[in-house]
C-alpha positions in Angstrom: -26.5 -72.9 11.5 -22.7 -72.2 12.0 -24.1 -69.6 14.7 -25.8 -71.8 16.7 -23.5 -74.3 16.8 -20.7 -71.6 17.8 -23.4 -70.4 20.5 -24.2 -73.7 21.9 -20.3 -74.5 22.0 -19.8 -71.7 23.9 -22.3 -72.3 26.6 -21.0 -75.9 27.1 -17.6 -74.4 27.5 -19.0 -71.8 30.0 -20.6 -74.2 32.2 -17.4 -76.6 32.1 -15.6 -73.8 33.1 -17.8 -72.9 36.1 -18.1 -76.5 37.4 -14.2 -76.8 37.5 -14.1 -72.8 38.9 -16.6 -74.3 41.4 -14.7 -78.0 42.3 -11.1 -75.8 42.9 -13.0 -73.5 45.0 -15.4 -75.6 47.1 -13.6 -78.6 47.5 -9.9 -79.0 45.8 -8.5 -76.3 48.1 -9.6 -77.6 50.9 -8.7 -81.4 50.5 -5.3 -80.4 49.8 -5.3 -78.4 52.7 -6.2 -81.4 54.9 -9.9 -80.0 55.4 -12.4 -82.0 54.7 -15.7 -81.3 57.1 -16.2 -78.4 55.0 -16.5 -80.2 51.0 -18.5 -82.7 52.5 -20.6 -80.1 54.3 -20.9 -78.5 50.8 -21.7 -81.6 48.9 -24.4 -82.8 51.6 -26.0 -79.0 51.0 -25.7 -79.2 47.5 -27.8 -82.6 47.5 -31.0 -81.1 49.8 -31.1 -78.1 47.5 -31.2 -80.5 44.4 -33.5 -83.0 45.9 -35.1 -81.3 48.8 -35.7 -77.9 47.9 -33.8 -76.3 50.4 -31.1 -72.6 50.2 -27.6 -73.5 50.0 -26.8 -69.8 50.1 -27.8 -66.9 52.3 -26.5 -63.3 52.2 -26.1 -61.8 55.5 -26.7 -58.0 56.2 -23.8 -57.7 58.9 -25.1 -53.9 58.6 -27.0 -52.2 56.2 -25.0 -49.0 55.4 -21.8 -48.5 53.7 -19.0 -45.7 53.3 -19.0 -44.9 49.8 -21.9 -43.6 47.5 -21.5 -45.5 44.2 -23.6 -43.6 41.4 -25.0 -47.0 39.7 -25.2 -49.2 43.4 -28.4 -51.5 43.2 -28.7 -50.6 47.2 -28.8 -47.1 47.6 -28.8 -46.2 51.1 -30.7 -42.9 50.8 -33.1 -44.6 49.1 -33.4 -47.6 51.6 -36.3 -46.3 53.7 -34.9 -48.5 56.6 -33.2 -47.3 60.3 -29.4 -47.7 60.2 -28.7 -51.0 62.1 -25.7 -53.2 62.5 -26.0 -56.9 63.3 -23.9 -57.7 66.1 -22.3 -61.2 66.9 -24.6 -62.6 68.9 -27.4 -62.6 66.3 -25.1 -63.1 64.0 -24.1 -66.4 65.7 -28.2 -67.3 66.2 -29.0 -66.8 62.1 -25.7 -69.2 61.0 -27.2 -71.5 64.0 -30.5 -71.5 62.3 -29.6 -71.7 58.8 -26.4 -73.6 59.0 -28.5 -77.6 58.3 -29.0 -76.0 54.7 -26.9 -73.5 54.1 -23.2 -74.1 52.5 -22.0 -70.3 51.6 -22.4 -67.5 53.6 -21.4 -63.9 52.2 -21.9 -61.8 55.1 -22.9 -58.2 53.0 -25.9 -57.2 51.3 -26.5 -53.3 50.9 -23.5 -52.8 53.4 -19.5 -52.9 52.9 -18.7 -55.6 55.4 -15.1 -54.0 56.4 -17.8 -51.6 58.7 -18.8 -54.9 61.3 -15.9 -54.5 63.9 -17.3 -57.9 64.4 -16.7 -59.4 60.6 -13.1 -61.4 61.4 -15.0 -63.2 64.4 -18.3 -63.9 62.0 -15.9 -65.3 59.5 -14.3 -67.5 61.9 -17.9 -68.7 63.6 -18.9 -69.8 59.9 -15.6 -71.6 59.0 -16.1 -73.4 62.5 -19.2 -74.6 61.6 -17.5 -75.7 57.9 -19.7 -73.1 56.0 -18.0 -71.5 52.9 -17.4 -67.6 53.2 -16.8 -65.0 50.7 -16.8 -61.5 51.3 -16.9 -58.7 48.9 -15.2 -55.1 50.0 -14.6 -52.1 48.4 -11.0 -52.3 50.1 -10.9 -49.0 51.8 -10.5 -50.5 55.4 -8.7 -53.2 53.8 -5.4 -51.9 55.6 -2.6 -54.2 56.7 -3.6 -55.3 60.4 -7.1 -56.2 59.1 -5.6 -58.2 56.1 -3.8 -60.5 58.6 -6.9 -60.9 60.6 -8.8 -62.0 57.3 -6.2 -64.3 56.4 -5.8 -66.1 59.7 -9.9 -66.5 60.4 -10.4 -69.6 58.0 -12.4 -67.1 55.1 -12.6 -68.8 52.0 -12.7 -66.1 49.2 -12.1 -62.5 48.8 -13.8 -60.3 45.7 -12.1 -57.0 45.5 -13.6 -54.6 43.8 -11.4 -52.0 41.6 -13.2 -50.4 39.0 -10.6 -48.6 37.4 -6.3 -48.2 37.2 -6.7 -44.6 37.8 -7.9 -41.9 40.0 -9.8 -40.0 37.1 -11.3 -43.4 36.1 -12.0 -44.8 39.6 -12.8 -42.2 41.9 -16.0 -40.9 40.0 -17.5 -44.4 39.8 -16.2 -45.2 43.4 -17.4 -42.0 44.9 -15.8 -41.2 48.7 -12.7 -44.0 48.0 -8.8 -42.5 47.3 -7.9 -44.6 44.7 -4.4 -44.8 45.9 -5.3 -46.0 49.3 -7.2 -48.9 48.0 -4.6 -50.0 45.2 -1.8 -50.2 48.4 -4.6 -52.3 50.4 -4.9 -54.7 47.4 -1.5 -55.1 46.8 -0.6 -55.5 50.6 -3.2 -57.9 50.9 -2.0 -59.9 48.0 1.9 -59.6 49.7 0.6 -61.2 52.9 -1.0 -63.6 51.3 1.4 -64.7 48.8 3.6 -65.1 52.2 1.5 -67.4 53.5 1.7 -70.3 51.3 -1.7 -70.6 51.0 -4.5 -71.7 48.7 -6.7 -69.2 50.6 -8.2 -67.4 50.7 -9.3 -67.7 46.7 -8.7 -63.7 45.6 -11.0 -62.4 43.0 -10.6 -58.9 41.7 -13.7 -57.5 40.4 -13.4 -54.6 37.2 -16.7 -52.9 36.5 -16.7 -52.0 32.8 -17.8 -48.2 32.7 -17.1 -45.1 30.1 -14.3 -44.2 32.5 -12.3 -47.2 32.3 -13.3 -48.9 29.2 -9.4 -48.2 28.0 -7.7 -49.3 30.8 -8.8 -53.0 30.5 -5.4 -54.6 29.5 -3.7 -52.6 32.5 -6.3 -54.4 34.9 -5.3 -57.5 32.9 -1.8 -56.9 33.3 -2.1 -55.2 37.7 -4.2 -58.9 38.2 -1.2 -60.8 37.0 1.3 -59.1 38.8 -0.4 -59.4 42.0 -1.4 -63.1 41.6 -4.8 -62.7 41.4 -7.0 -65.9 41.3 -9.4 -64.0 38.9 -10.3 -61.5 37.3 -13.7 -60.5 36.7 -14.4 -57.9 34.0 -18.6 -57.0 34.1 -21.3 -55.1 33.8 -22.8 -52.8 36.0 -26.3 -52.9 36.7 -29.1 -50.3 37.1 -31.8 -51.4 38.8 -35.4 -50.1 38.3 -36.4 -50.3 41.6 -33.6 -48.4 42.8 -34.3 -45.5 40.2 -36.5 -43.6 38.2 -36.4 -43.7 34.3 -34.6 -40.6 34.1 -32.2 -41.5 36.7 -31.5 -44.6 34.7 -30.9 -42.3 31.4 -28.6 -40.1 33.1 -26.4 -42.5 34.6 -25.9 -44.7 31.3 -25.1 -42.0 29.7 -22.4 -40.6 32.4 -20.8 -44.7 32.5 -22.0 -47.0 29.9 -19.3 -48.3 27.8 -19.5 -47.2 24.5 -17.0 -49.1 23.2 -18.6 -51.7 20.8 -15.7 -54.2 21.4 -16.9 -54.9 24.6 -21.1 -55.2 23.9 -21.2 -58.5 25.0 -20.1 -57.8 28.3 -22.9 -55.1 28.7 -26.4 -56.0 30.1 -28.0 -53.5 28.3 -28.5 -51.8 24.3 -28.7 -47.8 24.2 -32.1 -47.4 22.7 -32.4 -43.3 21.6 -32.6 -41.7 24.7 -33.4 -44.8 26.6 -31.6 -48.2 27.3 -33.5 -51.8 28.0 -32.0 -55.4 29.0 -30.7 -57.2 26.9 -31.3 -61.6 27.1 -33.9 -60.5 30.3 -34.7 -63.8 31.5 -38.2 -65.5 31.8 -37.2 -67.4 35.3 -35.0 -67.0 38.7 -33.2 -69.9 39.2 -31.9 -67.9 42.2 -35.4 -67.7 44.3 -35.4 -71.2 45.4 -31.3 -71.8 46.2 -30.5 -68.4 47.7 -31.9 -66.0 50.7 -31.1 -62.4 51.6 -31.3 -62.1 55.6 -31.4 -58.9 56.3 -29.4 -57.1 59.7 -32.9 -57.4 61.7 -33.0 -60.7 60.8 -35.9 -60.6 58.4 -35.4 -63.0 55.5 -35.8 -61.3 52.2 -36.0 -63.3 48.9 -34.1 -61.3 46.2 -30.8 -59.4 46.2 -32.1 -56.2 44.9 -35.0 -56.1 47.6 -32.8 -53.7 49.7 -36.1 -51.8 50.8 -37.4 -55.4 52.7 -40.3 -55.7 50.7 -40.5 -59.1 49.7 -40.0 -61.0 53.2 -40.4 -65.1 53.9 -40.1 -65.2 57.8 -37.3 -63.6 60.5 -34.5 -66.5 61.5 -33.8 -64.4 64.6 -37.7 -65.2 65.7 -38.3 -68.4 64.0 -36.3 -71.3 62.5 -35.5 -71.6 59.0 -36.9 -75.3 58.4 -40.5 -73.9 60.1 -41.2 -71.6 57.6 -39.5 -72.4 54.3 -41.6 -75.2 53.1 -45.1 -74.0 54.4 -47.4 -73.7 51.2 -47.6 -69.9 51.8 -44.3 -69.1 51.2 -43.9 -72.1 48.6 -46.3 -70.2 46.4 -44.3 -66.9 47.3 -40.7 -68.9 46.0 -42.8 -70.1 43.1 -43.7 -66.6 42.2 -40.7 -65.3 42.8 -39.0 -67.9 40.5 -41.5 -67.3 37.5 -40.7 -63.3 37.8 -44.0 -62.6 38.9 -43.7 -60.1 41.5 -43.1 -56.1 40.6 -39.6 -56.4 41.3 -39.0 -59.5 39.1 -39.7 -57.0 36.0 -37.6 -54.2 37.5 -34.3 -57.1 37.6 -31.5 -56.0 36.1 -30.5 -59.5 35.9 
């Protein structure tokens, strides 16, 4: 009984924390700094995707390749099957033109590291002009100290930078291609300027992948975050998709990173098995198939984040408009589908 209780306190907690995460991000910052176009652009979205069935986010391929080779990404780009490509500004311009009645947060990456657009500052600044929330998520390799000025002068909202380790012998294996030391002086540059700025934003997020490699360096990450000023800290789980690899694949790579530290199980998606690991908590539903959409650099609107092949497709918002497509009853039945895990992919989630 006691268990329960503790369990059911702690997802009340968890959701309290996410609405107030949410409210400081989405809104707070922004009334304090004097905008307000963009909350109440947020809030208006927020009510047709509660009400009215509509996306309030959309992940844009700004180009669909990247320049590292992470052992455990969930878009592997030799295993893609699609022509290099990268979306220039124009189109760029034409999808948040097209999507921008619904759609409140843009993150413009997918399978790609953003940093690679020579185009991103300018796509940042064309969303927060038409008061659309941006993230963007970087590996922080071209993160150097001319392009962290242009980021924090184009209106972008958050940052997640991703360091999966304090250490070249922990980081450099699981970021393969990356010199560790050249992205901790990025970070920490970036965090300078922006301290120097006096502003709320952008909200900075640092992003720890738990692996084998780095399991013991948790506290330093704790302790780097701090002295940088970090916003947050995320500490997760990496993910293995099935659709990206084969069983064996799967097998070898768990056992090269999983954490095998028990103290930090709940973090972990999955539970070693013998010579096989499985999901743990996998759930019955996708929330995520109805409120979010994948455009891909052609413009080719995907419905899942893990569908870097461009399998499971709604309609193109570089041919067609969003709102002519979204609620015919074809591709209602698809988003139904898609929500009850029905399709192929669905079981092959990591999520």
């Amino acid at each position: 009984m006691n268990y329960l209780v503790n369990k059911s306190m702690k997802k009340i907690i968890s959701k309290i924390k996410r609405l107030g995460y949410v409210f400081k991000r989405h809104i707070l910052y922004d009334v304090l700094g004097g905008n307000f176009k963009k909350p109440m652009h947020f809030i208006y979205c927020a009510i047709k995707t509660k009400f009215f069935d509509w996306p309030y986010l959309a992940m844009i391929e700004t180009c669909n390749f990247c320049n590292l080779r992470c052992p455990t990404c969930t878009t592997p780009h030799d295993k893609m099957g699609r022509s290099k490509l990268m979306m220039s500004l124009e189109n760029y311009k034409k999808v948040i033109d097209n999507i921008k009645s619904s759609v409140s947060v843009v993150l413009p990456w997918f399978s790609n590291e953003p940093l690679l657009n020579p185009n991103l500052v300018e796509m940042v600044k064309y969303a927060h002009k038409n008061n659309i929330y941006t993230m963007i998520s970087t590996n922080a390799v071209l993160l150097n100290e001319a392009k962290s000025k242009e980021l924090l002068n184009s209106g972008l909202d958050e940052i997640l930078l991703c360091l999966d380790g304090t250490t070249k012998e922990s980081y450099e294996p699981f970021r393969q291609g990356a010199d560790f030391d050249i992205v901790l002086d990025n970070i920490k540059t970036f965090c300078a300027l922006k301290k120097k700025t006096g502003r709320k934003k952008p909200f900075v997020e640092m992003q720890f992948i738990l692996t084998k490699l780095n399991q013991n360096e948790v506290e330093d990450v704790k302790k780097l975050a701090k002295e940088l000023g970090i916003d947050r800290l995320r500490i997760k789980s990496f993910a293995l998709s099935e659709y990206a690899y084969a069983k064996n694949e799967i097998n070898e790579l768990s056992e090269k990173f999983l954490p095998n530290d028990p103290k930090f199980a709940e973090k972990i998606r999955y539970t070693k098995e013998k010579n096989s690991i499985e999901i743990k908590n996998k759930k019955t539903k996708c929330d995520l198939a109805s409120t979010n959409i994948v455009v891909l650099a052609d413009g080719r609107v995907s419905m899942c984040c893990y569908d870097f092949k461009g399998e499971y497709i709604y309609g193109n918002v570089l041919k067609s408009r969003l709102k002519d497509f979204w609620h015919l009853p074809e591709i209602r039945r698809k988003r139904e589908m898609a929500r009850r895990r029905k399709y192929d992919l669905c079981g092959k989630c990591a999520n």
